[in-house]
BAKOL-210693 format. One line per field, with one value per residue (C-alpha): x, z, y; residue number from 1. Coordinates in steps of 0.05 Angstrom, whole numbers. Each point is the difference from the previous one (the first is absolute). Layout:
N
x <- (X,...)
z <- (Z,...)
y <- (Y,...)
gumar <- (NUM,...)
//
This chain:
869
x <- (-587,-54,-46,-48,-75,-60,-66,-49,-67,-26,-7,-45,-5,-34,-20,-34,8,39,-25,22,52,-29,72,67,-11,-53,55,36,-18,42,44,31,41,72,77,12,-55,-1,-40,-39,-26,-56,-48,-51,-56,8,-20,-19,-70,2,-62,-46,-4,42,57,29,21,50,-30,36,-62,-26,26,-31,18,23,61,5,72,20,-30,29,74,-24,-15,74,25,-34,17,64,17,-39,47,60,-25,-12,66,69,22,-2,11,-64,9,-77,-23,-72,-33,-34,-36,-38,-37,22,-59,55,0,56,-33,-22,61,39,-48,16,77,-20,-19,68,37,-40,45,0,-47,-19,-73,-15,10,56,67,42,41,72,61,38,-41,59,-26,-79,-37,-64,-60,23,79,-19,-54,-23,-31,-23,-32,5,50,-23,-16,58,34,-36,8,74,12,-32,25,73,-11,19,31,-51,12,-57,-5,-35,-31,-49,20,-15,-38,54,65,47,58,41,-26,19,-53,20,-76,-10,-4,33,73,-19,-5,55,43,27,19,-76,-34,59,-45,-50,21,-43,3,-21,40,-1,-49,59,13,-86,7,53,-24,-61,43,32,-55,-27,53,21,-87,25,-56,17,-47,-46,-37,7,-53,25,-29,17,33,78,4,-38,43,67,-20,-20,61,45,-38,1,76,15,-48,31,64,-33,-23,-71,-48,-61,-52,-39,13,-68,-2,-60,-16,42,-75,-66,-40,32,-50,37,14,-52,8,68,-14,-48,57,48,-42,-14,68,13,-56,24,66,-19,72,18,-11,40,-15,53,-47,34,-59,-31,-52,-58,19,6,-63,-36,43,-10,-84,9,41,-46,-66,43,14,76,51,69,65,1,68,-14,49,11,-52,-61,38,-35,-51,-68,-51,26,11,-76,-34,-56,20,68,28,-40,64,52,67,27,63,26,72,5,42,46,-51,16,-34,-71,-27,14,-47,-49,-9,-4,-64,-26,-5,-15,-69,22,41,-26,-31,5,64,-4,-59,26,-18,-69,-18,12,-38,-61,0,4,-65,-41,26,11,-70,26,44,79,-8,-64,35,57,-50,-31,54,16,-65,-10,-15,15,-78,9,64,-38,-57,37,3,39,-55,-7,12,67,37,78,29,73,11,-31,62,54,-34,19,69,45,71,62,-47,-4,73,24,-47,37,73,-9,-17,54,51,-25,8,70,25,-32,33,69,-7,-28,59,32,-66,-65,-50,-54,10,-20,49,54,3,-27,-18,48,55,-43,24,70,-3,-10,-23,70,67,-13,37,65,19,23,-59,-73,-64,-37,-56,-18,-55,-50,-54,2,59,34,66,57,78,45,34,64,-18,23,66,-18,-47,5,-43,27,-51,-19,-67,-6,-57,39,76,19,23,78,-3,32,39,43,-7,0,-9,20,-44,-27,18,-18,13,24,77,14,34,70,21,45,38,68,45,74,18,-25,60,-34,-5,75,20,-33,23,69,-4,-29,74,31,-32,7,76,12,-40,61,50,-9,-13,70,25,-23,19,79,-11,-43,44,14,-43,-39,-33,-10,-25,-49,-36,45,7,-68,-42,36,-14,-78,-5,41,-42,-60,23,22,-73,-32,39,-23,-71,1,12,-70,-35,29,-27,-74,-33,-14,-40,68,35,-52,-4,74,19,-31,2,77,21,-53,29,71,1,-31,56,53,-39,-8,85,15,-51,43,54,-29,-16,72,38,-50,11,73,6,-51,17,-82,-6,-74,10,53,-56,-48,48,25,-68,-18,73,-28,32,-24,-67,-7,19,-46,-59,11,6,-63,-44,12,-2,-67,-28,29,-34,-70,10,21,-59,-47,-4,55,32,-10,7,-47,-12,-2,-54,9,50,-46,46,39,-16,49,28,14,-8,-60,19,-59,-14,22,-13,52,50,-4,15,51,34,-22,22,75,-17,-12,69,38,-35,29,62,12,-23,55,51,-11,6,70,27,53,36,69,11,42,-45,-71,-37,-65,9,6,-62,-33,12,-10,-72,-14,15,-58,-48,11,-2,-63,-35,11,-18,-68,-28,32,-24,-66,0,48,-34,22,56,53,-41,44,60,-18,2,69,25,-23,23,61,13,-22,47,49,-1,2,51,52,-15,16,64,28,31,24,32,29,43,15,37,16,12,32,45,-77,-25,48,-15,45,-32,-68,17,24,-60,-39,41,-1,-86,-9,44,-39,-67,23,12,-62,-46,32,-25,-56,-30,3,-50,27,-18,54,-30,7,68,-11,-32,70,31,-42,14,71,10,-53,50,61,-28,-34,44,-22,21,63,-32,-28,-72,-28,-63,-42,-70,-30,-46,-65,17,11,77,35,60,62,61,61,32,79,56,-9,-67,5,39,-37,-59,40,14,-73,-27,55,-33,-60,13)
z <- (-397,32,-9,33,-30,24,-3,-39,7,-66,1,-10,21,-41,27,-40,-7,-55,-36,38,-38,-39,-34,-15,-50,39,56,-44,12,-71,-40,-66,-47,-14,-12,78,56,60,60,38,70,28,47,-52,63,68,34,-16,21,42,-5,55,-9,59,-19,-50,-69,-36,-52,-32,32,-32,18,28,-5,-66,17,-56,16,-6,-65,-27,15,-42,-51,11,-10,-68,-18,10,-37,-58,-2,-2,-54,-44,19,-25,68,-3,-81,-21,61,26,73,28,62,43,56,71,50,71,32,56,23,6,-21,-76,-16,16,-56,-47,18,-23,-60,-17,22,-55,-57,-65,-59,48,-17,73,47,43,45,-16,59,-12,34,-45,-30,-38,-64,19,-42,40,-31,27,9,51,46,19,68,46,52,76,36,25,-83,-28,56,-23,-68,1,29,-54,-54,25,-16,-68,-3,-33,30,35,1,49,-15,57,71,79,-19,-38,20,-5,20,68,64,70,35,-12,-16,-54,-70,-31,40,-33,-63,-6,13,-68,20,16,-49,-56,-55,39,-25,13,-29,59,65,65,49,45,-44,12,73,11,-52,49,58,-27,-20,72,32,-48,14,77,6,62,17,-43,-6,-45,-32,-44,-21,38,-52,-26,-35,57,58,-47,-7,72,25,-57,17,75,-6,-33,36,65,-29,-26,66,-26,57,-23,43,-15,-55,-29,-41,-43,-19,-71,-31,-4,17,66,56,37,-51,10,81,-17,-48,50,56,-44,-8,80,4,-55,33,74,-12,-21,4,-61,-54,-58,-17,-43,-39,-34,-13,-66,-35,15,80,-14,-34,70,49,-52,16,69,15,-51,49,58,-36,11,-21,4,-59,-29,-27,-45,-23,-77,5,-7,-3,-75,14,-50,46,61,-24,-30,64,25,44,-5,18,71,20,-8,-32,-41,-20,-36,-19,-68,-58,-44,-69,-71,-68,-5,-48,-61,47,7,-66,-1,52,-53,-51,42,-30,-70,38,-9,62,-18,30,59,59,39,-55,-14,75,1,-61,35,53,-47,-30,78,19,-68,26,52,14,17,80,-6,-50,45,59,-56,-13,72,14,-58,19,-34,-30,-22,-46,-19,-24,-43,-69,-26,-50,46,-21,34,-1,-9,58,-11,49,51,-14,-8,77,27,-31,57,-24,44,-11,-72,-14,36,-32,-66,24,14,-61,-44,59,-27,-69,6,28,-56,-54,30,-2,-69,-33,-16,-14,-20,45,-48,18,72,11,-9,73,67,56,50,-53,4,77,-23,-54,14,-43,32,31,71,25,45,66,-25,-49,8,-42,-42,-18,-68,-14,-44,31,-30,20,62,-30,40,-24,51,9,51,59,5,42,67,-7,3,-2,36,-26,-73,-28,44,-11,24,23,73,7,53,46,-37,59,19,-66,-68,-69,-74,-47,-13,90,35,70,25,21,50,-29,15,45,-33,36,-10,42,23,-61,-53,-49,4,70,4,-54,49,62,-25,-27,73,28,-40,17,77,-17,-33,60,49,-48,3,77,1,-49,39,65,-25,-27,61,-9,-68,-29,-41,60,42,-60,-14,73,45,18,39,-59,-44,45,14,-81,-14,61,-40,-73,45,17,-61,-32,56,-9,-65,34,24,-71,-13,20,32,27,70,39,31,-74,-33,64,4,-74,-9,61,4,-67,5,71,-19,-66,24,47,-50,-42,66,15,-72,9,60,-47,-56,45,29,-75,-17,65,0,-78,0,-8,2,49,8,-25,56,61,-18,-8,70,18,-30,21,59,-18,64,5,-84,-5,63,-14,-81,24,55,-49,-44,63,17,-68,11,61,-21,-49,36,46,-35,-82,15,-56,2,-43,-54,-43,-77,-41,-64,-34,-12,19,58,59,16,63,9,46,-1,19,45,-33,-67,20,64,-35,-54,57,29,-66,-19,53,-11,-62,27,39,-50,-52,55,7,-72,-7,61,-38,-65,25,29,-72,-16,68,-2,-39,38,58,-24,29,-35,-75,13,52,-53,-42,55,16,-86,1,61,-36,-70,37,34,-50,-43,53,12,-72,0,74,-18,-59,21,36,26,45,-37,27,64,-41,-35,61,18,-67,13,65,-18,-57,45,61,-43,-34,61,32,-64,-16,81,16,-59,-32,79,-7,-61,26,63,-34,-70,13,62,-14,-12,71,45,36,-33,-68,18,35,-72,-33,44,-4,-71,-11,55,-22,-77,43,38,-50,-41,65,-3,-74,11,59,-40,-56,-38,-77,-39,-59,41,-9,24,68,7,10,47,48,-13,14,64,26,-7,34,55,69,18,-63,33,45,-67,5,-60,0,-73,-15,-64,-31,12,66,68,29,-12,48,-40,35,-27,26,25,-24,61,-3,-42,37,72,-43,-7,65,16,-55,27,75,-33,-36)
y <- (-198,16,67,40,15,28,-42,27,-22,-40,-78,-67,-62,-60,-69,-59,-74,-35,-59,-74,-40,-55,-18,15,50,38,11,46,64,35,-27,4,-44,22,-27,6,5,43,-17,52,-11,57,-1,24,-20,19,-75,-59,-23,-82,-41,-6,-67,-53,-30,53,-38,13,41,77,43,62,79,53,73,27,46,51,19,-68,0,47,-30,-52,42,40,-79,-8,67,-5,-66,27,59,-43,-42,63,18,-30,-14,-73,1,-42,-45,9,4,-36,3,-40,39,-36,28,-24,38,14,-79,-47,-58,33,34,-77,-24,48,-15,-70,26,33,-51,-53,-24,41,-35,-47,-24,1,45,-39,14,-57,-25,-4,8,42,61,35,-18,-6,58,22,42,66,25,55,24,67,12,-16,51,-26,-16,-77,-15,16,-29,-75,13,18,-61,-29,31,-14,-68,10,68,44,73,44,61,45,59,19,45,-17,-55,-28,-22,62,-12,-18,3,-8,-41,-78,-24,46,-16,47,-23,-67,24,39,-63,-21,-65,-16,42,-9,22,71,59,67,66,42,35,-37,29,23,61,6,2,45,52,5,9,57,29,-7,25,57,22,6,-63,-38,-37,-36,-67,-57,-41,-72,-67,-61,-28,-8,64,40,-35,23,69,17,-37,35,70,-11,-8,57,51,-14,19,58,21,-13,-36,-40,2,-59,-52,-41,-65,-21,-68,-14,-34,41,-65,-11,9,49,59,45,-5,21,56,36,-17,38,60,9,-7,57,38,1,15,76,18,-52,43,-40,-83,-36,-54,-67,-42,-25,40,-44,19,75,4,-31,37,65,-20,4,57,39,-24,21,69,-9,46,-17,-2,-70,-18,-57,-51,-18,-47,51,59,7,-40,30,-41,30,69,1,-14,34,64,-29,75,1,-48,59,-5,-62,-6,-59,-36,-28,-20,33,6,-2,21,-47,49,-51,-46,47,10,-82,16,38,-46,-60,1,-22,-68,-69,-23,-81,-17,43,-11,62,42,-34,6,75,-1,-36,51,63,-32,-8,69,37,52,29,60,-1,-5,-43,-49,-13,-29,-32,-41,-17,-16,-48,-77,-62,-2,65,-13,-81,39,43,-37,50,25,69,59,38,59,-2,42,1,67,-48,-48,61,31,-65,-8,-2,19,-33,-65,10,10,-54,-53,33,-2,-67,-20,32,-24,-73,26,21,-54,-48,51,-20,-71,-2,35,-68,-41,-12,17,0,-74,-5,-56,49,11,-23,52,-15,39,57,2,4,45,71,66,26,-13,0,67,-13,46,63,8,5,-20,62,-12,20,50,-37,-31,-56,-39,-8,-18,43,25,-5,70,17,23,75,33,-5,-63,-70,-55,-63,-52,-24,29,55,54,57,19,11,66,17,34,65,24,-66,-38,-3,-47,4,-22,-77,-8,-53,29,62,25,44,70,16,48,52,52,39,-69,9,-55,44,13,80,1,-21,49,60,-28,2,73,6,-22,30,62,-20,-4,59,33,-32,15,80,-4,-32,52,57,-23,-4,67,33,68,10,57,-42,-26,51,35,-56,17,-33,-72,2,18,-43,-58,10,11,-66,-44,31,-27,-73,5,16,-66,-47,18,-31,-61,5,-9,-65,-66,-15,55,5,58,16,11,30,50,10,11,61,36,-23,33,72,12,-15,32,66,-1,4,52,38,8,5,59,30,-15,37,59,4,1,60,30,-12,30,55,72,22,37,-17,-68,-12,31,-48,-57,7,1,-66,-38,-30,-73,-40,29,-8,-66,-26,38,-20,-71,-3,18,-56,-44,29,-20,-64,-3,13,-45,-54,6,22,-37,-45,-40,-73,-62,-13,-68,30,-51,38,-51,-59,-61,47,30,63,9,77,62,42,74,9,65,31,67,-13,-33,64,53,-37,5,71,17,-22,30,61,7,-33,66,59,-40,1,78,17,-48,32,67,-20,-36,49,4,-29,-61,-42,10,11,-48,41,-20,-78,12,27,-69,-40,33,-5,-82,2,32,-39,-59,15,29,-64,-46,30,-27,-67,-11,15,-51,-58,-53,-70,-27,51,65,7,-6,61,37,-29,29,70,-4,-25,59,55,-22,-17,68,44,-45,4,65,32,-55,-19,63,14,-74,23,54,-32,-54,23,79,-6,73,40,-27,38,71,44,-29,16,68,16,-31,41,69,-9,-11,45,62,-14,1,65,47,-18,16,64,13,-30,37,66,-24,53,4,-14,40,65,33,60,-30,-50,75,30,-60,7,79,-6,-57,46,57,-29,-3,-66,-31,-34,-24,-44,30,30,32,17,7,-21,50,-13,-53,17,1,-63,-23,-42,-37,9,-60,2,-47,-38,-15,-59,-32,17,-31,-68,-13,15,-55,-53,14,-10,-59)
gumar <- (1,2,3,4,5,6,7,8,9,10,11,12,13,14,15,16,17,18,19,20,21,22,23,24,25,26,27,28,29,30,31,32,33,34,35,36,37,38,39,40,41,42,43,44,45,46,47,48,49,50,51,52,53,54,55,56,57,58,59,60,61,62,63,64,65,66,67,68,69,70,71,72,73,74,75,76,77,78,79,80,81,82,83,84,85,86,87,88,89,90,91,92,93,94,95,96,97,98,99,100,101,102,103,104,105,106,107,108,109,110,111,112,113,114,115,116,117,118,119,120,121,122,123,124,125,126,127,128,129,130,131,132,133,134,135,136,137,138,139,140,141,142,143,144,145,146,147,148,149,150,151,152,153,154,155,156,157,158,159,160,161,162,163,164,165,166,167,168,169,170,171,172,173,174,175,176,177,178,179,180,181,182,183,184,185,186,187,188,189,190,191,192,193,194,195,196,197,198,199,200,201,202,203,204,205,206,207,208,209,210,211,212,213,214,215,216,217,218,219,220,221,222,223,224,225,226,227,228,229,230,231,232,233,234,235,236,237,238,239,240,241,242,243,244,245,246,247,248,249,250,251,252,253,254,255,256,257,258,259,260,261,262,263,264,265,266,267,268,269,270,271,272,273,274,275,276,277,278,279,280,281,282,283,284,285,286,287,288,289,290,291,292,293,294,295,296,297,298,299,300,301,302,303,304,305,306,307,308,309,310,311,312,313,314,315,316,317,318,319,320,321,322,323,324,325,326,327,328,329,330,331,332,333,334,335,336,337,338,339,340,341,342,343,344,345,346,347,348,349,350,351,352,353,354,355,356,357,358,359,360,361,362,363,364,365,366,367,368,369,370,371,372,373,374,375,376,377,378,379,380,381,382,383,384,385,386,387,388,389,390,391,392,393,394,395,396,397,398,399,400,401,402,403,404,405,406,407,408,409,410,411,412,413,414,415,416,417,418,419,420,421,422,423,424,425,426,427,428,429,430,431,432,433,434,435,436,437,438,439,440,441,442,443,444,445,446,447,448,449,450,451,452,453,454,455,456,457,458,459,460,461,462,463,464,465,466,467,468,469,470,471,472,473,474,475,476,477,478,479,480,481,482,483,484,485,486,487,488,489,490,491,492,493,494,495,496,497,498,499,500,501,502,503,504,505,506,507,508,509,510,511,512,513,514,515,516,517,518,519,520,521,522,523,524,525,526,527,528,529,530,531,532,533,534,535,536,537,538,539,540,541,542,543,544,545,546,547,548,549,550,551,552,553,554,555,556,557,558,559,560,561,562,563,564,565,566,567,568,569,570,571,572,573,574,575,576,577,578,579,580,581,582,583,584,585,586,587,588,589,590,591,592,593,594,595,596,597,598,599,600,601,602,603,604,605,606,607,608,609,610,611,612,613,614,615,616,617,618,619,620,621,622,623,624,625,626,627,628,629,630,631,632,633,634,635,636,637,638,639,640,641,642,643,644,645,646,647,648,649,650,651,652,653,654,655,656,657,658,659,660,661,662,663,664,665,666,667,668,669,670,671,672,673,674,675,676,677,678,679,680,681,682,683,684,685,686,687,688,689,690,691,692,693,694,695,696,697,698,699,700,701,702,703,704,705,706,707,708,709,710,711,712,713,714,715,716,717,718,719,720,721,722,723,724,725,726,727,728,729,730,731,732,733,734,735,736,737,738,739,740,741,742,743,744,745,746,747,748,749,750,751,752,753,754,755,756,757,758,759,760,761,762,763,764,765,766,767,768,769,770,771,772,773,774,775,776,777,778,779,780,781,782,783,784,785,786,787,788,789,790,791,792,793,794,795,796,797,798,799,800,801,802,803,804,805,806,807,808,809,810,811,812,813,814,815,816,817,818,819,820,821,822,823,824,825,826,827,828,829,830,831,832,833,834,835,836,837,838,839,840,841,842,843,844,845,846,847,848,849,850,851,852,853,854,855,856,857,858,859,860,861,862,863,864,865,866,867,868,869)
//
């Protein structure tokens, strides 16, 4: 993965000539004897110098340039192997090395391929030709490196002969991975079939390219200018960047290519044609650079003399670069930010750099070299000694016998560690390492016989991971052996050693554990085949039944007493069509939700439910009208009896809320993604708040029906409507009150059933508790439900009722004999006394009028309560 760092300036760059190859041995560049040898490949020198002399011969030329970077991955090589062998990794198996320097040219690193490719023990230095090489044993079972692109192209091809892996450990100038353009390398490499035996143990430049887009486009940059090297990797990573800034809606507004070799004729023309270019577009305020260092540090030169200002992006390449970052007035240039690698713990190799000092210097000429050049420039300061160094010739380093005098500088080596670089040299090591720990668990590899490199292809530090799992990466730095873990819910990987798990699209899809691909949730909702859904839609019937069955009742019966007691056949009707309602609209909470249903439902069972509460109200009011000897109580009552404006203004208001509702926060269906594997088809209310005063207010007139009714409890029994009211309106509110906490916590397809239920009970409640005892007597107590056996119902509560008004209206104290005769005396004497008025005052009070009431008067009263009724 890549990461984003800020340049800091600190740097050097070094530049000598290495000694010419008289023979075999002096082609080494380090090496050391062990039980199994590693080859290293590294650029160690930046070119390699060609005789002046016509025709060229074929003769390994000298190097020029001493890179101290590359260097130092030697070193991480060496370091690395000796850690192993101190280690009980490979369990007294031990590793050597044999390192080359390619000095960046085809034609020396295909030598030192020669080299590894020569028989083991063999007293010459030979590749024997043969036609089988399963059982040939060469000098070295695997090579490290190398650094560009067109060498380890030429050596992989090589190598492949006989099956002895490579590994690559560099960035852009390496191959890293696949690529779109047909002619580059890094395509060719990638194909296993060609290359059977390249490995690398870096991230394909892809990943590079589109972490600078993003960061482009998430800057609000759009429009910038690119700057690459005419070469494979530069012609990769402008086509790979172009691609994916124009789908970033990021325009480039000119794209430059520099000449891949410093010693072609046209660079520097094209350097200073780059920087017009930069300087006359004024608007182009960002450059995305993929070139190699040795290009940066020119164009850097330029655009310094030029005093250009401008945010670099630099690819991996020099991103870290310590020769580039230590230039001269390298801040005049602006902003540089650079992509690099993912790092790991070097600090056990810096400590190496530490003690380099105390290292033998016979088997390694890298190490003598830098040696040779402390020792020329070991009297200067730190900035002075780095130009030193570059500036040092091949008679400088000649004369240099050794016998000088020099001062070790090992922060000069730490200042120009460059991390990513220094990991990855390390990684690939112990990657070798592992793998050569599970082929000797079942042999000898002390005898290096035991195997041949082409098994080291085949055999692997771990299982490769299948689809459904992905490859983690252990934490130590030192190995990159991987476990394969499952990818999580949710994820799936659909390819074997995959670096990461695709994540579904939450919404539509979903994945257990260890998936390979993705499976699209279930849709869940409340369906007609649901055995539930049937159980409620059958109490529904039944209740639609039962409604049918008392309209038929009553219709037979439309003068018996018990109907026209119960309001008439009128009021019985509109309260039955209201329970027939109130069942249907259950209908509407079962199977998919549509806008219509999840519209209708509600607004179907508020209006028609207030309209039942609303004529059992005018029901209510008539029993207690009807049955009231208040005198007060009755004035207001007839007041309040208004039945057809009652129940229509009762009923508008609920359709008003409906109304706003409707219009305003109108329900509608929602797709529930809580359940993981299910998507929940349901009915979103719209609003809370509106569904909550539609139902308070039902509430509300079912609470003032139920205070009238319960007033109204004790009026005659086989005709009091009031008491089983009363129950009716207490099943309502139980069921209601329930409902609100397990509404608020049920979730799911069963959440509209819920509602069914307390719709059911509540209907079911009011509707039993106002028809069915009337049912009851219709059919079973036929003899009660005739008008000469209500008259005498009625004579009898009423005459009861009578005389205790006439107590009552006294409020005379019952502990005051003496008073009781004082109201009886002033009755005698008084001439209007027959006419049944009494007059007495209460000591204390004002006059107080009593009714005597006649033996007729109960019965007057009857006939006035049947007229009523």
């Amino acid at each position: 993965m890549a990461f984003v760092i800020f340049l800091i300036p600190c740097f050097m760059v070094g530049s000598d000539l290495a000694l010419s190859c008289q023979n075999a041995d002096d082609f080494v560049g380090a090496s050391s004897p062990g039980d199994i040898v590693i080859g290293g490949l590294f650029s160690v020198h930046s070119e390699m110098l060609h005789p002046e002399e016509d025709p060229i011969k074929p003769v390994i030329q000298n190097c020029a340039g001493f890179e101290i970077q590359v260097f130092l991955q030697t070193l991480a090589m060496i370091h690395a192997i000796e850690t192993i062998n101190n280690s009980t990794l490979l369990s007294g198996v031990t590793l050597g090395y044999e390192i080359y320097d390619t000095c960046a040219e085809v034609t020396k690193a295909m030598a030192s391929a020669l080299r590894f490719l020569s028989k083991f023990n063999s007293s010459e230095d030979a590749v024997e030709f043969k036609c089988n090489y399963s059982d040939y044993i060469p000098s070295v079972k695997a090579v490290i490196g190398a650094s560009y692109s067109e060498v380890s192209m030429a050596v992989s091809r090589l190598l492949a002969l006989q099956l002895i892996p490579q590994e690559v450990i560099l960035t852009s100038n390496a191959t890293t991975g696949t690529v779109v353009s047909p002619a580059s390398s890094a395509e060719i490499l990638s194909d296993k079939i060609r290359f059977p035996s390249f490995f690398r143990t870096i991230p394909s430049d892809f990943h590079q390219t589109r972490a600078m887009t993003r960061l482009i486009c998430e800057s609000g940059w759009n429009w910038i200018g690119v700057i690459a090297t005419d070469d494979d990797n530069g012609r990769f990573a402008l086509e790979s960047f172009g691609v994916q800034a124009m789908a970033n809606n990021v325009c480039i507004a000119f794209k430059e290519m520099l000449p891949a070799y410093l010693s072609d004729s046209t660079f520097h023309t094209k350097v200073d044609q780059a920087i017009e270019n930069i300087v006359k577009e004024k608007r182009v305020n960002v450059i995305v650079v993929f070139m190699r260092q040795f290009h940066v540090l020119k164009l850097f030169k330029k655009a310094i003399e030029r005093n250009v200002n401008k945010i670099w992006i630099a690819s991996d390449n020099w991103s870290a670069a310590v020769k580039i970052s230590t230039m001269p007035n390298i801040r005049q240039l602006g902003t540089v930010v650079g992509f690099g690698f993912k790092n790991g713990d070097i600090s056990s190799f810096q400590e190496f750099l530490r003690n380099l000092h105390k290292k033998p210097t016979e088997n390694n000429k890298f190490l003598r070299e830098y040696i040779m050049l402390l020792s020329v420039c070991a009297h200067l300061e730190y900035h002075d000694f780095q130009r030193c160094i570059a500036n040092q010739s091949q008679d400088n380093l000649l004369e240099n016998d050794g016998s000088k005098p020099h001062i070790w500088r090992d922060d000069f080596l730490n200042a120009n560690v460059e991390p990513g670089f220094i990991h990855s040299t390390m990684l690939a090591v112990y990657a070798i390492a592992h793998a050569i720990k599970g082929l000797c668990k079942d042999r000898d590899c002390k005898d290096p016989s035991a195997f041949t490199p082409w098994e080291k292809v085949q055999s692997t530090c771990s299982q490769p991971c299948s689809p459904g799992q992905v490859k983690k990466v252990t934490e130590s730095p030192h190995t990159c052996c991987y476990e394969c873990i499952y990818c999580p819910e949710n994820h799936y990987s659909n390819q074997t050693d995959m670096d990461y798990c695709y994540r579904c699209n939450n919404k539509t899809y979903w994945a257990p554990v260890n998936s390979s691909t993705c499976y699209r949730k279930t849709i869940y909702f409340l369906a007609w085949t649901d055995w539930f859904a049937i159980f409620l839609l059958l109490l529904s019937a039944f209740g639609v039944v039962l409604v049918l069955s008392i309209c038929v009742i009553f219709t037979k019966n439309l003068d018996t007493p018990v109907v026209k007691a119960s309001g008439g056949l009128t009021v019985c009707y509109i309260i039955l069509f209201s329970h027939f309602l109130i069942f249907l609209s259950t209908v509407f909470f079962i199977d998919i939700p549509t806008e219509f249903k999840c519209k209708t439902r509600q607004t179907l069972f508020g209006i028609s439910f207030t309209l039942c509460i609303s004529c059992i109200l005018i029901k209510s009011l008539k029993i207690l009208l009807a049955f009231s000897f208040d005198p007060k109580l009755q004035n207001f009552l007839k007041c309040m009896y208004k039945p057809i404006p009652t129940v229509v203004t009762c009923t508008g208001i609920q359709v008003i809320i409906c109304t706003f509702w409707l219009i305003f926060r109108t329900p509608f269906v929602n797709q529930n993604f809580s359940i993981p594997r299910a998507i929940i088809l349901e009915c979103n209310e719209g609003s809370i708040v509106a569904f909550g005063i539609m139902l308070g207010y039902i509430a509300a007139l079912a609470f003032i029906c139920f205070i009238f009714a319960f007033k109204g409890r004790k009026l005659p029994e086989n005709y009091n409507e009031a008491k089983f009211i009363t129950f009716g309106m207490l099943i309502y509110f139980i069921a209601w009150i329930v409902f609100i906490p397990v509404y608020a916590t049920t979730f799911g397809k069963y959440l509209p059933a819920v509602e069914i239920i307390v719709v059911l009970i509540s209907n079911y409640g009011i509707l039993c508790c106002t028809f069915l005892p009337k049912c009851y007597i219709i059919i079973y107590k036929q003899e009660t439900n005739t008008k000469s056996a209500f008259l005498k119902m009625v004579y009898t509560y009423s005459s009861k009722s009578a005389g205790s008004v006439a107590v009552s209206q006294a409020s005379l104290d019952s502990k005051s004999s003496s008073f009781r005769a004082i109201v009886t005396d002033s009755c005698k004497t008084e001439n209007d006394s027959v006419n049944g008025n009494c007059h007495f005052q209460v000591p204390g009070q004002s006059l107080i009028k009593g009714k005597v009431l006649p033996q007729n008067a109960a019965r007057t009263m009857v006939r006035k309560r049947v007229s009523s009724i």
